[in-house]
PDB file of N, H, CA, C and O in Angstrom:
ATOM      1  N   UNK A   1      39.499  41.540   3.297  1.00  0.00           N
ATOM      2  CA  UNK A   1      38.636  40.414   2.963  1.00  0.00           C
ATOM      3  C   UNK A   1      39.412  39.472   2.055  1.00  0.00           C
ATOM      4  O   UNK A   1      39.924  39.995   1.065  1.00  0.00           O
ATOM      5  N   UNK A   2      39.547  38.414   2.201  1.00  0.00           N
ATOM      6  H   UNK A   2      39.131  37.989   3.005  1.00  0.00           H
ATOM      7  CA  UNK A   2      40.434  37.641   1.773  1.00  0.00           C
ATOM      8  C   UNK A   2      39.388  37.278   0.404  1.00  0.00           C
ATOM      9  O   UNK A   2      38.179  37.495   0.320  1.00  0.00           O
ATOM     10  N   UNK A   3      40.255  36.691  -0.554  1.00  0.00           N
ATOM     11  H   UNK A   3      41.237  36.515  -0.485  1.00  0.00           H
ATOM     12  CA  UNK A   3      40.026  36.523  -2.487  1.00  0.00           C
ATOM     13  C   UNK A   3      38.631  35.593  -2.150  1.00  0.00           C
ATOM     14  O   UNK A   3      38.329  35.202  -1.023  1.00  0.00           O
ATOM     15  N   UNK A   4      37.891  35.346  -3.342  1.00  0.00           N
ATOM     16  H   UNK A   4      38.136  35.663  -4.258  1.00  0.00           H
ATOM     17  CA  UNK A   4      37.083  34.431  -3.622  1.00  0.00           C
ATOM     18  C   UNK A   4      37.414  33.649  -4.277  1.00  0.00           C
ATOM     19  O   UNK A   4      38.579  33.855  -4.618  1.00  0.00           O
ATOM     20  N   UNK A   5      36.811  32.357  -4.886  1.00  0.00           N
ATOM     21  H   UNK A   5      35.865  32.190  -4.609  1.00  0.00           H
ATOM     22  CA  UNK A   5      36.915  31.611  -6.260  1.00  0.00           C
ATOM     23  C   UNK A   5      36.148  30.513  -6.405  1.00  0.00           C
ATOM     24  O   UNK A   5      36.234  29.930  -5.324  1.00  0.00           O
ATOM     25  N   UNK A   6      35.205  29.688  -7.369  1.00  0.00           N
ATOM     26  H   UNK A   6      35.135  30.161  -8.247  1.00  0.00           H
ATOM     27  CA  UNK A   6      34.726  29.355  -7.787  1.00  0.00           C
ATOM     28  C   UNK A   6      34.838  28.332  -8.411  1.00  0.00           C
ATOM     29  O   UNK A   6      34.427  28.437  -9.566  1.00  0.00           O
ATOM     30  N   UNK A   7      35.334  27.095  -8.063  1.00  0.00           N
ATOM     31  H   UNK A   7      35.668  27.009  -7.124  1.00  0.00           H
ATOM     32  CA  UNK A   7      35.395  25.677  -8.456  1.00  0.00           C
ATOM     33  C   UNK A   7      34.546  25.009  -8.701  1.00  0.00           C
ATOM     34  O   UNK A   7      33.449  25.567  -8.698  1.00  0.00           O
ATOM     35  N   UNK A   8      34.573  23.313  -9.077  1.00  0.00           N
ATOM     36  H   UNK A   8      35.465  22.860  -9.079  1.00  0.00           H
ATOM     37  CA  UNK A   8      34.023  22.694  -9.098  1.00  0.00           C
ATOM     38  C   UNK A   8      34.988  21.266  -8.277  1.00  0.00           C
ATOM     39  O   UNK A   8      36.091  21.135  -7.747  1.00  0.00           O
ATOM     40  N   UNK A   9      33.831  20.424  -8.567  1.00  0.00           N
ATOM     41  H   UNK A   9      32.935  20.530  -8.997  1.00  0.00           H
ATOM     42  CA  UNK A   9      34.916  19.113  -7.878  1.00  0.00           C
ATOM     43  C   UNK A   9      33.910  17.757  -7.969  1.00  0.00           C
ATOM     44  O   UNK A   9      32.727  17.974  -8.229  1.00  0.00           O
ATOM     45  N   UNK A  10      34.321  16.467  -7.775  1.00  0.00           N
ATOM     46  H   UNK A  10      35.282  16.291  -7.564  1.00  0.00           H
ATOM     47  CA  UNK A  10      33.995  15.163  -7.241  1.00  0.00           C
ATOM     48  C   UNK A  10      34.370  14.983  -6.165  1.00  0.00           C
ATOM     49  O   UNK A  10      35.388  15.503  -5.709  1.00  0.00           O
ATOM     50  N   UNK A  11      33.428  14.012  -5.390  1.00  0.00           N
ATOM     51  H   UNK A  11      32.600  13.589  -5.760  1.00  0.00           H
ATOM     52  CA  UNK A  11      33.169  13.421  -4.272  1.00  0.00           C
ATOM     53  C   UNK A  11      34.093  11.961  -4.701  1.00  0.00           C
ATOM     54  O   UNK A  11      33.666  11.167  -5.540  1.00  0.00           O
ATOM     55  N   UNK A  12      35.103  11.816  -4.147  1.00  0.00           N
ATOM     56  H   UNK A  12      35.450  12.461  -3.466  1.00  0.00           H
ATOM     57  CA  UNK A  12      35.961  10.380  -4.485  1.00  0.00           C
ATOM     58  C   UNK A  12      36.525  10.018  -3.132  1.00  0.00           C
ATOM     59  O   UNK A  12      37.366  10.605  -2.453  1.00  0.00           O
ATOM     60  N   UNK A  13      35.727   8.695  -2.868  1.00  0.00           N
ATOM     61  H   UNK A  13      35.043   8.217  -3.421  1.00  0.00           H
ATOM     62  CA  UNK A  13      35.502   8.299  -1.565  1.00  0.00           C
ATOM     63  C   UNK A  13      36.154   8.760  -0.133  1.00  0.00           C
ATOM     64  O   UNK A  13      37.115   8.684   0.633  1.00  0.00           O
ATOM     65  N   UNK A  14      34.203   9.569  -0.521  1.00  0.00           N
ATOM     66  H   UNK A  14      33.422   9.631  -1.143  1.00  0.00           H
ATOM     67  CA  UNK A  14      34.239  10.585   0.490  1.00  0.00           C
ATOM     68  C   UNK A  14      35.011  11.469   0.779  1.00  0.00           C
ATOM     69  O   UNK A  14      35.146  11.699   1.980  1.00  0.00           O
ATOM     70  N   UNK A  15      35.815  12.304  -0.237  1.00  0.00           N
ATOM     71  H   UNK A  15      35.705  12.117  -1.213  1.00  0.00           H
ATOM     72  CA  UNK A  15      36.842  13.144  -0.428  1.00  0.00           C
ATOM     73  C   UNK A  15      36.290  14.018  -1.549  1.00  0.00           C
ATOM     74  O   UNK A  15      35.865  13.485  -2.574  1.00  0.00           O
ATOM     75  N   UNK A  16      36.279  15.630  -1.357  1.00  0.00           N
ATOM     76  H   UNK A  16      36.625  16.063  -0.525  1.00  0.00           H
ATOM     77  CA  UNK A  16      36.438  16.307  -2.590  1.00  0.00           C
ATOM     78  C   UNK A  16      37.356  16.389  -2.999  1.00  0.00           C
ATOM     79  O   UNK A  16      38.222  16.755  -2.205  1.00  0.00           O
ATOM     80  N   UNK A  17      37.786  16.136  -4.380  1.00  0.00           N
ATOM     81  H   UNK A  17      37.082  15.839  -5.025  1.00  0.00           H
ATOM     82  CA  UNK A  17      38.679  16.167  -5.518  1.00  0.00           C
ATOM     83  C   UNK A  17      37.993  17.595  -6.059  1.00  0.00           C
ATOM     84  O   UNK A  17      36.784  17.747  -6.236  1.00  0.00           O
ATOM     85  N   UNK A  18      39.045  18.628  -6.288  1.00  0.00           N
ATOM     86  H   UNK A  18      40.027  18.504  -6.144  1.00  0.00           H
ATOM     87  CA  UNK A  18      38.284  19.808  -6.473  1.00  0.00           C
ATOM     88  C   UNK A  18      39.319  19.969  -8.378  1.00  0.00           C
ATOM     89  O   UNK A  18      40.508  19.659  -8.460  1.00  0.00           O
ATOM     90  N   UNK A  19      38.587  20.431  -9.478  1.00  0.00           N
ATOM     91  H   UNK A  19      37.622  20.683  -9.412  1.00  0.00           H
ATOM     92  CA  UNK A  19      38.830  20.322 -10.800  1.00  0.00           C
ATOM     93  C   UNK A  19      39.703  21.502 -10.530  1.00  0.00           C
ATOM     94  O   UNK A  19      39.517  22.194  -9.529  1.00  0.00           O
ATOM     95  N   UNK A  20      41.054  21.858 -11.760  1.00  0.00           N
ATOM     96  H   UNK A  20      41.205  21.295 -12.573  1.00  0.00           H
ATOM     97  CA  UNK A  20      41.858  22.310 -12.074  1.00  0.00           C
ATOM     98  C   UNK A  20      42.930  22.344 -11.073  1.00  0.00           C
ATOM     99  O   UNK A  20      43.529  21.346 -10.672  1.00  0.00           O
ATOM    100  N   UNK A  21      43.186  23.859 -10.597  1.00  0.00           N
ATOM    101  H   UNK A  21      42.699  24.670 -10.922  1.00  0.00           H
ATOM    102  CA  UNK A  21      44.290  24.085  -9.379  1.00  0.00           C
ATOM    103  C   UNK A  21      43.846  23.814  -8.326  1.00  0.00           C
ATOM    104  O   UNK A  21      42.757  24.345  -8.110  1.00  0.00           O
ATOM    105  N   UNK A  22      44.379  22.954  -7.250  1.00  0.00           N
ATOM    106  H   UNK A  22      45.264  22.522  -7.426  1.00  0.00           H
ATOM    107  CA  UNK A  22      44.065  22.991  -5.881  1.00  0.00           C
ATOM    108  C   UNK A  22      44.279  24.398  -4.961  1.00  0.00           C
ATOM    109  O   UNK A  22      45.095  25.320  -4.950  1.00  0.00           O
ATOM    110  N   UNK A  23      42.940  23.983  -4.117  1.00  0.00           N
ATOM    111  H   UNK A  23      42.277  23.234  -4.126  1.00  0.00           H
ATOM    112  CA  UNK A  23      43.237  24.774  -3.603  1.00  0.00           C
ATOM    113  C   UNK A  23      44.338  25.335  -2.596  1.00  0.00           C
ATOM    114  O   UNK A  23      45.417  24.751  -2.689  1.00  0.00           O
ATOM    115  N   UNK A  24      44.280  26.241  -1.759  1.00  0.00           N
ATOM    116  H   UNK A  24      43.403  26.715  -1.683  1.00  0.00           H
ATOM    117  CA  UNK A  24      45.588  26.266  -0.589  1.00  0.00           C
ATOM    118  C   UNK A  24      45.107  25.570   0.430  1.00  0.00           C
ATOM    119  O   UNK A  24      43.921  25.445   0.734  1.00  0.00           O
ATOM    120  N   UNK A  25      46.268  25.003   1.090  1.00  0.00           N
ATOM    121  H   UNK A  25      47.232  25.105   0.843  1.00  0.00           H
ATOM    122  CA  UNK A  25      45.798  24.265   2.362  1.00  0.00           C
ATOM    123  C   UNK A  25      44.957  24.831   3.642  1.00  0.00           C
ATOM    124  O   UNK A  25      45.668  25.082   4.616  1.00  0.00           O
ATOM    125  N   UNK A  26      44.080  24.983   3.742  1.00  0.00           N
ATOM    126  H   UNK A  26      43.503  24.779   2.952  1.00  0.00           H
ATOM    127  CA  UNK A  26      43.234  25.456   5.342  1.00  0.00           C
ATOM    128  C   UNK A  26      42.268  26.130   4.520  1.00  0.00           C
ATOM    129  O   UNK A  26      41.431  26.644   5.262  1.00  0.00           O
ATOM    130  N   UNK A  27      42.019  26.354   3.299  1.00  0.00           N
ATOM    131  H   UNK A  27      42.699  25.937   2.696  1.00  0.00           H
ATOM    132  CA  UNK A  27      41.260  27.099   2.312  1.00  0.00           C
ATOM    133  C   UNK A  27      39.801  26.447   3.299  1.00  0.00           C
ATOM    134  O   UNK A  27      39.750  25.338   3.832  1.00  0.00           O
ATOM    135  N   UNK A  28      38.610  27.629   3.316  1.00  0.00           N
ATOM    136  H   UNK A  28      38.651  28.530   2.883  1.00  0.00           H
ATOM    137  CA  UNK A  28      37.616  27.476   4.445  1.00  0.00           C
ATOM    138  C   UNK A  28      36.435  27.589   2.986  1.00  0.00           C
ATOM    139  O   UNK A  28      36.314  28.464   2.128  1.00  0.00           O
ATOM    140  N   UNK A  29      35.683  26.250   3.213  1.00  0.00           N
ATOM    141  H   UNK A  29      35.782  25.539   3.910  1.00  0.00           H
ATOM    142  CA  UNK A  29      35.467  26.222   1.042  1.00  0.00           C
ATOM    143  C   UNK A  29      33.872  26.199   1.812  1.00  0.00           C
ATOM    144  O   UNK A  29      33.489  25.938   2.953  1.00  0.00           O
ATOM    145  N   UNK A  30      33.171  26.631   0.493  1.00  0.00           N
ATOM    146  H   UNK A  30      33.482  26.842  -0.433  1.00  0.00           H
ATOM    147  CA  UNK A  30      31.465  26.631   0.971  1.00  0.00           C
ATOM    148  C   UNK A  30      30.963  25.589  -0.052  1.00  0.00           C
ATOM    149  O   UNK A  30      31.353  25.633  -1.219  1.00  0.00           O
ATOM    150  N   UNK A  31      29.754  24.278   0.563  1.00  0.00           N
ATOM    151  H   UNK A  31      29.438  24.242   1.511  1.00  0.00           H
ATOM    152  CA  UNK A  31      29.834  23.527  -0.660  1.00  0.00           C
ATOM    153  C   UNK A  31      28.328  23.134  -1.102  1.00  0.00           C
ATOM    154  O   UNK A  31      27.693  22.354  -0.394  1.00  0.00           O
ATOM    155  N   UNK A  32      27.828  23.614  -2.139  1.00  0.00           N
ATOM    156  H   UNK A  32      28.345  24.248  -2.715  1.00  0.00           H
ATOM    157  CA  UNK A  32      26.842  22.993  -2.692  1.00  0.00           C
ATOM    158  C   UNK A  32      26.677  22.092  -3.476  1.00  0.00           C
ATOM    159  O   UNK A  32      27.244  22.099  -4.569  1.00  0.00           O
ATOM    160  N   UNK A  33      25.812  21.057  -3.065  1.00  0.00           N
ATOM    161  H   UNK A  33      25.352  21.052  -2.177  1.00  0.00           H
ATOM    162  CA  UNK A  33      26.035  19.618  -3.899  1.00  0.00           C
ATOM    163  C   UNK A  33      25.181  19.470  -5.535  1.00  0.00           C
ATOM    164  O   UNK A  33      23.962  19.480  -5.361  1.00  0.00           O
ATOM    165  N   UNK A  34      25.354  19.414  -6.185  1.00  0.00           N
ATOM    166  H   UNK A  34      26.344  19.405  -6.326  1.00  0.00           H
ATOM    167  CA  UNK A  34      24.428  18.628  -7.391  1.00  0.00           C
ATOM    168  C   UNK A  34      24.225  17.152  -7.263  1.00  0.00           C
ATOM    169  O   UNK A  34      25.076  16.268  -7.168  1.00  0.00           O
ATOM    170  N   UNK A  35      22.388  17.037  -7.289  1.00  0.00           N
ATOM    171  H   UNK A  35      21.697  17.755  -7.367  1.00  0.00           H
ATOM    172  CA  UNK A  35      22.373  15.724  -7.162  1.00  0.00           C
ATOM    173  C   UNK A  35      22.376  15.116  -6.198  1.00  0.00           C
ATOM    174  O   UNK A  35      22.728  13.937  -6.160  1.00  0.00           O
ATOM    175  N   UNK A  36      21.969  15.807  -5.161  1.00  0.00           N
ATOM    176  H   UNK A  36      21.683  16.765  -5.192  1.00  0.00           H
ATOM    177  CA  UNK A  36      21.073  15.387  -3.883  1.00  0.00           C
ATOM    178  C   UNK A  36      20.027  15.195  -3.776  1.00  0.00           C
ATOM    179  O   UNK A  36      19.396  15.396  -4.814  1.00  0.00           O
ATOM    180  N   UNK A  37      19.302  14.778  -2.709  1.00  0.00           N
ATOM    181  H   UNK A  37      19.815  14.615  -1.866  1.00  0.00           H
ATOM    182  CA  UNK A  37      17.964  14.134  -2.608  1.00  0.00           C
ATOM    183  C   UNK A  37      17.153  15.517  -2.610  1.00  0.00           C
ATOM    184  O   UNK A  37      16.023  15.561  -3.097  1.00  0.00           O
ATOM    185  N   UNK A  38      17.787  16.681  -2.031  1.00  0.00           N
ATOM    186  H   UNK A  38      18.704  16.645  -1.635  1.00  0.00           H
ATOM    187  CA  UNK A  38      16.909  17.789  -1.988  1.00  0.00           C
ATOM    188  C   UNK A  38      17.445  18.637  -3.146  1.00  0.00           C
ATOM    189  O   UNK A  38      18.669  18.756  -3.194  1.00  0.00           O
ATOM    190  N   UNK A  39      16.743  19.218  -4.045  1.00  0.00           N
ATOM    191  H   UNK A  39      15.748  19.122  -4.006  1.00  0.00           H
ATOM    192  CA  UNK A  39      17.689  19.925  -5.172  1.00  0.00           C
ATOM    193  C   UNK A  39      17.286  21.536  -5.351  1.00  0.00           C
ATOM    194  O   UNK A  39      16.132  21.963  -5.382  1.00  0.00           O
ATOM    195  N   UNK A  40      18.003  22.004  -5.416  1.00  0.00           N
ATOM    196  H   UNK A  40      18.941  21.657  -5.391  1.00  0.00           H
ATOM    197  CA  UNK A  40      16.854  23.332  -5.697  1.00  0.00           C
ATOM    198  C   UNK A  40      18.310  23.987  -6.993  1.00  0.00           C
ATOM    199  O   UNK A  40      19.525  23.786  -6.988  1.00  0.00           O
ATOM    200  N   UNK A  41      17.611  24.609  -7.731  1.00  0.00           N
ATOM    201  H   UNK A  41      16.624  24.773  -7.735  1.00  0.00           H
ATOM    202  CA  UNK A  41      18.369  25.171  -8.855  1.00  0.00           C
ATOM    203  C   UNK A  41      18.741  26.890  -8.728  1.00  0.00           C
ATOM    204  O   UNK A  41      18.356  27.594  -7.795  1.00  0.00           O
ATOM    205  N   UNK A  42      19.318  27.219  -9.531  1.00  0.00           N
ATOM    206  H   UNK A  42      19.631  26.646 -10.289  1.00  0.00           H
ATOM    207  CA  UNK A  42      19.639  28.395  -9.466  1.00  0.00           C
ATOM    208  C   UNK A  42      20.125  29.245 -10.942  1.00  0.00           C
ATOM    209  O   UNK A  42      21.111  28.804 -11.531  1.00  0.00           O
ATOM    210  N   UNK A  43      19.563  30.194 -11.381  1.00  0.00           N
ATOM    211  H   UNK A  43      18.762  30.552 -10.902  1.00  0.00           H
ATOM    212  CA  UNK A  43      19.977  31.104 -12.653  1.00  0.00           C
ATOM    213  C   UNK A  43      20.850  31.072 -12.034  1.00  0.00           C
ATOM    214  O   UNK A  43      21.015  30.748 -10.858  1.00  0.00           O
ATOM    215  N   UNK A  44      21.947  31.653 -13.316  1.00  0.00           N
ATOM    216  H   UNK A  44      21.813  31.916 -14.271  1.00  0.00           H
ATOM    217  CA  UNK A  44      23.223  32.150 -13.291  1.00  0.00           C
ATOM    218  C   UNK A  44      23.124  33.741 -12.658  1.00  0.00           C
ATOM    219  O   UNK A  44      24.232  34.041 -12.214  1.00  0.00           O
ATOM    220  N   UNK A  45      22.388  34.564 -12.527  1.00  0.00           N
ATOM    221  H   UNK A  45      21.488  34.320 -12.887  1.00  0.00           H
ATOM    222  CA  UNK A  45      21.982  35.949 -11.996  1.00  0.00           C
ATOM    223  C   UNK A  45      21.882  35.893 -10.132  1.00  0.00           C
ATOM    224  O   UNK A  45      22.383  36.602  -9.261  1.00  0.00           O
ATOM    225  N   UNK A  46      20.666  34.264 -10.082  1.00  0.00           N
ATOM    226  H   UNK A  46      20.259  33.688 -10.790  1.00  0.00           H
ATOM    227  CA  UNK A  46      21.061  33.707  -8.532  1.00  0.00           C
ATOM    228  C   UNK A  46      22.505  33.716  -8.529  1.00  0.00           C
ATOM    229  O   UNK A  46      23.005  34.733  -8.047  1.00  0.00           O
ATOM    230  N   UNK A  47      23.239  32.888  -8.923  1.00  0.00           N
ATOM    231  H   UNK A  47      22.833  32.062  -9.314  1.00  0.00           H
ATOM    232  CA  UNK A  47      24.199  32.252  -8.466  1.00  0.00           C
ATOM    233  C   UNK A  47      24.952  33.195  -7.908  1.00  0.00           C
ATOM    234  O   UNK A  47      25.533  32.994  -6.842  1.00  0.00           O
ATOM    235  N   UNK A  48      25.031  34.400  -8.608  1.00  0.00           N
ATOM    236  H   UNK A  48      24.559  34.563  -9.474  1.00  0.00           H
ATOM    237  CA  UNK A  48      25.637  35.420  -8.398  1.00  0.00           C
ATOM    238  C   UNK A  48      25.327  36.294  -7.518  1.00  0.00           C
ATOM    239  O   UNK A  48      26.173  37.085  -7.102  1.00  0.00           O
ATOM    240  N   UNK A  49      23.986  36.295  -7.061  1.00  0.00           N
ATOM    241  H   UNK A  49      23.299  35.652  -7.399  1.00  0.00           H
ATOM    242  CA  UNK A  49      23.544  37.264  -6.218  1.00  0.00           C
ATOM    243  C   UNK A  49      23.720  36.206  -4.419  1.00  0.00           C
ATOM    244  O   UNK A  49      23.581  36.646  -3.278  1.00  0.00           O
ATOM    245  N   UNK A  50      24.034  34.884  -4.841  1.00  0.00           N
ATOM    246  H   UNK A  50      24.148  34.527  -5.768  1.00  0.00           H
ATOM    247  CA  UNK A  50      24.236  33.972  -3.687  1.00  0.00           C
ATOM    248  C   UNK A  50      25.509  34.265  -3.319  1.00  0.00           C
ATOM    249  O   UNK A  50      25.743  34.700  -2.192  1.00  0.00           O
ATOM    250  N   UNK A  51      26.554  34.042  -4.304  1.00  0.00           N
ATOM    251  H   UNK A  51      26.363  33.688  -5.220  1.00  0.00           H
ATOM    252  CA  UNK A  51      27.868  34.526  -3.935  1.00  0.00           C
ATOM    253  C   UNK A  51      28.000  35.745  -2.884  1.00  0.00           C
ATOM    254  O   UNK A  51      28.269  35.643  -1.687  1.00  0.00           O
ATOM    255  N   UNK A  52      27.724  37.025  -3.685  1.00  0.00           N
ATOM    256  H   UNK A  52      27.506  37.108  -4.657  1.00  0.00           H
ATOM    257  CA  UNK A  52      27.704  38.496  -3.342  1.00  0.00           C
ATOM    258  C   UNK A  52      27.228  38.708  -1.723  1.00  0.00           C
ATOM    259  O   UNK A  52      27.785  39.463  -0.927  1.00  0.00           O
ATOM    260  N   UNK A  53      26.065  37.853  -1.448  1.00  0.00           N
ATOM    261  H   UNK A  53      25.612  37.240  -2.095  1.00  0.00           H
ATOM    262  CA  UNK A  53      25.635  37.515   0.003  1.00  0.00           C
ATOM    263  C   UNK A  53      26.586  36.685   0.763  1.00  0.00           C
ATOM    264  O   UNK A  53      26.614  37.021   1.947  1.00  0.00           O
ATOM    265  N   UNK A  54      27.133  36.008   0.557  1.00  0.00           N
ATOM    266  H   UNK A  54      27.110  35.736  -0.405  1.00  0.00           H
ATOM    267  CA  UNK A  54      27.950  35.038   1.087  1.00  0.00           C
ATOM    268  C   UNK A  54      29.398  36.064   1.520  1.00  0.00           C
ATOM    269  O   UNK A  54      30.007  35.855   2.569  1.00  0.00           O
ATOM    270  N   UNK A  55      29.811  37.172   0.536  1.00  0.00           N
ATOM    271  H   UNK A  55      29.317  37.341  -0.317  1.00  0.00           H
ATOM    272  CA  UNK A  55      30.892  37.344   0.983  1.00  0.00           C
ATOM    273  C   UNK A  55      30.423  38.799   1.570  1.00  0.00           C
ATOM    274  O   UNK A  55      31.231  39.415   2.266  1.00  0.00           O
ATOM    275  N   UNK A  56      29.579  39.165   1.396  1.00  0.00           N
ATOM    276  H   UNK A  56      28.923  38.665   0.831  1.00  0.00           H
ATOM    277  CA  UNK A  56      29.127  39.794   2.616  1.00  0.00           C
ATOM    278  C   UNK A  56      28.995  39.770   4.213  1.00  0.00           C
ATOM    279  O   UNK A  56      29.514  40.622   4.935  1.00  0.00           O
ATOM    280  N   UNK A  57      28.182  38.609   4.706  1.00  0.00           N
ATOM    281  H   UNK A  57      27.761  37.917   4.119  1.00  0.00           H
ATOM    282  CA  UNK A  57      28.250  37.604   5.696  1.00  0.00           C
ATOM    283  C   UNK A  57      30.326  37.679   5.657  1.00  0.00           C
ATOM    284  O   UNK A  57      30.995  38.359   6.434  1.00  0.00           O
ATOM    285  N   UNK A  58      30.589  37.257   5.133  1.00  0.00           N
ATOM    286  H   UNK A  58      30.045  36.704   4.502  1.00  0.00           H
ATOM    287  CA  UNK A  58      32.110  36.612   5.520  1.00  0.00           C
ATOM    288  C   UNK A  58      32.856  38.167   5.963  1.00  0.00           C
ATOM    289  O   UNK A  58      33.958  38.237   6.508  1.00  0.00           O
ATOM    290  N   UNK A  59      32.205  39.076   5.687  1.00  0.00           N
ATOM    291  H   UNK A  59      31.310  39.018   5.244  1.00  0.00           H
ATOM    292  CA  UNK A  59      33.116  40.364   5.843  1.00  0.00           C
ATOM    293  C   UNK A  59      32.085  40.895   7.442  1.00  0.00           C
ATOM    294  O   UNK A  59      32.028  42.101   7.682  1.00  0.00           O
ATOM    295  N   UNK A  60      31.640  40.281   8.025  1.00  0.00           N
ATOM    296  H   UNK A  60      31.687  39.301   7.830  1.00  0.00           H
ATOM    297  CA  UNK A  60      30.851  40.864   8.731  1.00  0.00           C
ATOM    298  C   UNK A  60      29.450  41.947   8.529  1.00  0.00           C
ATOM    299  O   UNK A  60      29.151  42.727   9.433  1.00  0.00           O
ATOM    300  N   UNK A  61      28.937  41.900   7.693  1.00  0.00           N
ATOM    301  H   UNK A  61      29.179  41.266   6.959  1.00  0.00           H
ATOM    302  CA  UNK A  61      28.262  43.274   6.940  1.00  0.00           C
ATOM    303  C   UNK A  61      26.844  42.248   6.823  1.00  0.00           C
ATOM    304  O   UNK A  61      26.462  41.752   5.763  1.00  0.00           O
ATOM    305  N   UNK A  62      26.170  42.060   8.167  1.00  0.00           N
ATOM    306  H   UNK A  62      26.480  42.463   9.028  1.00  0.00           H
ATOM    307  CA  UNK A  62      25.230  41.655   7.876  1.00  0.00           C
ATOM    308  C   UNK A  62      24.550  41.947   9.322  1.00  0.00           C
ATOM    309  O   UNK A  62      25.375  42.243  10.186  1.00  0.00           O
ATOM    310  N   UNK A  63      22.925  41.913   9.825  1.00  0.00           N
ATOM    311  H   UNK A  63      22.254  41.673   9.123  1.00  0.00           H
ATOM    312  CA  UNK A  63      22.223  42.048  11.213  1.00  0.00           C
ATOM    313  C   UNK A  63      22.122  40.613  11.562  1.00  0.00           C
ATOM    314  O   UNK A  63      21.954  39.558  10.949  1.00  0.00           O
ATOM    315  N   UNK A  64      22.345  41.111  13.180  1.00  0.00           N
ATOM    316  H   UNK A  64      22.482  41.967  13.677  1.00  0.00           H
ATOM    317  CA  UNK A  64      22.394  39.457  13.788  1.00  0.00           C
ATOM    318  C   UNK A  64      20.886  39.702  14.218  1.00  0.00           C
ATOM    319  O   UNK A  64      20.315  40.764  13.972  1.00  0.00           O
ATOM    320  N   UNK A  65      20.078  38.279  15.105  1.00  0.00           N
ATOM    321  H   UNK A  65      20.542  37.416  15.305  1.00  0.00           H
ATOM    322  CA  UNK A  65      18.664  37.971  14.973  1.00  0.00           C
ATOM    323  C   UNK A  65      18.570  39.003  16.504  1.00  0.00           C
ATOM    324  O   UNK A  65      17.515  39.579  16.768  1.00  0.00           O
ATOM    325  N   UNK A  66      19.390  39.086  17.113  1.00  0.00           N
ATOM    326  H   UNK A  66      20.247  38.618  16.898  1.00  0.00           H
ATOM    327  CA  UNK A  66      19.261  40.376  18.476  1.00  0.00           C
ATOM    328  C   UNK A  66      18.941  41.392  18.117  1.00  0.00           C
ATOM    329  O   UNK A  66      17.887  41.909  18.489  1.00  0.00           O
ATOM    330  N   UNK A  67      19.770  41.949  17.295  1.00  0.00           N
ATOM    331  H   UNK A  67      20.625  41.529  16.993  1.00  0.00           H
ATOM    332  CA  UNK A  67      19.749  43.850  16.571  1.00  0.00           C
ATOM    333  C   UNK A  67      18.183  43.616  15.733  1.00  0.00           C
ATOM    334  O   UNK A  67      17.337  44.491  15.917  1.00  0.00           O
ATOM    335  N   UNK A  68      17.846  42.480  14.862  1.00  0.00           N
ATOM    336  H   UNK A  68      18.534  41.769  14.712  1.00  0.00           H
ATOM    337  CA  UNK A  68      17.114  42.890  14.095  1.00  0.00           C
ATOM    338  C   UNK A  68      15.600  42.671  14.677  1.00  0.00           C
ATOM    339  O   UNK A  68      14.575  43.137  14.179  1.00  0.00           O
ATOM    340  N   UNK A  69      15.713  41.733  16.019  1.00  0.00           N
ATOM    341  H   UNK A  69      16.545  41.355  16.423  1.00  0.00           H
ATOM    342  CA  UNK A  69      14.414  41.508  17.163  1.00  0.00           C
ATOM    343  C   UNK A  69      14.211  42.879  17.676  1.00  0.00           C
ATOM    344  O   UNK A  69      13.201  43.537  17.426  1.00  0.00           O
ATOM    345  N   UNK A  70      15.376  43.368  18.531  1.00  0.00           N
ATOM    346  H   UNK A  70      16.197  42.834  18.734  1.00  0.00           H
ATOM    347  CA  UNK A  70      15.826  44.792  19.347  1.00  0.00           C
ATOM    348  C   UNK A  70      14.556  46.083  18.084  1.00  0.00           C
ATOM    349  O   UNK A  70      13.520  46.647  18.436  1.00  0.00           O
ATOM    350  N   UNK A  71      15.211  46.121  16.746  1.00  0.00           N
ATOM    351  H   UNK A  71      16.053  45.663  16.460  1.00  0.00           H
ATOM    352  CA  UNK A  71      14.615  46.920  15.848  1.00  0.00           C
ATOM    353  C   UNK A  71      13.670  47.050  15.367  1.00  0.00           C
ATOM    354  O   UNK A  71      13.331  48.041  14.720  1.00  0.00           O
ATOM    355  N   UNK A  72      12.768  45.677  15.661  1.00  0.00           N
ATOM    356  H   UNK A  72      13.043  44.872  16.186  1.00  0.00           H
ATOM    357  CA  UNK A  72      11.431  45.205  15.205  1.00  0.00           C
ATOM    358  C   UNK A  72      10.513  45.699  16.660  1.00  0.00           C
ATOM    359  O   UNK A  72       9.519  46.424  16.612  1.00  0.00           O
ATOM    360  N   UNK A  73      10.906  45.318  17.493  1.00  0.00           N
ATOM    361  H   UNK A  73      11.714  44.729  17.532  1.00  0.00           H
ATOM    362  CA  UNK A  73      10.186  45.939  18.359  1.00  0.00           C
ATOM    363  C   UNK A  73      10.099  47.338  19.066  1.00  0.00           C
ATOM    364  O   UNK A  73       9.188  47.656  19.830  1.00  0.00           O
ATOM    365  N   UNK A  74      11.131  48.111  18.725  1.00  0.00           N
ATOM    366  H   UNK A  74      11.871  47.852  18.105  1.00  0.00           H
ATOM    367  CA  UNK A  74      10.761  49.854  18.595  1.00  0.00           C
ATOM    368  C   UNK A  74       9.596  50.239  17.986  1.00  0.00           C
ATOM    369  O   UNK A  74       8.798  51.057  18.444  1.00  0.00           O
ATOM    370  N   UNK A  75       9.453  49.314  16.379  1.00  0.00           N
ATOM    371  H   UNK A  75      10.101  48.650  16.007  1.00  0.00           H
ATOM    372  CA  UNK A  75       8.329  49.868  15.434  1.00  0.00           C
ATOM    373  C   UNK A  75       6.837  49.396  15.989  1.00  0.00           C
ATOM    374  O   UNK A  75       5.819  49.731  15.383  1.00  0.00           O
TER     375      UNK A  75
END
């Protein structure tokens, strides 16, 4: 499973500018905006439990909507 990490950045026309070290080139980045029209917030305990899901999903370790239809209808 390839590393994680946790940036920040600006939008500079229409470009993320991402704060401190750049990243590596082809880096496959996930992006949530601050300060959109739709906002929803998150504890720091979310944030973390959003991550933890995310790289789950990325490792394969999650039910697709077939297996979990397939499983619902046995019961």
């Amino acid at each position: 499973m390839p590393d994680m990490q946790v940036t920040t950045g600006t939008v500079i026309n229409g470009q993320i500018v991402v704060d401190g070290a750049p990243l590596p080139e082809g880096a496959r980045v996930t992006i949530v905006a601050r300060g959109a029209e739709e906002v929803f917030r998150l504890t720091a305990a979310e944030e973390t439990h959003l991550l933890e899901a995310i790289e789950e999903i990325e490792r394969g370790d999650f039910v697709t909507w077939d297996a979990l239809r397939a499983a619902l209808s046995k019961r």
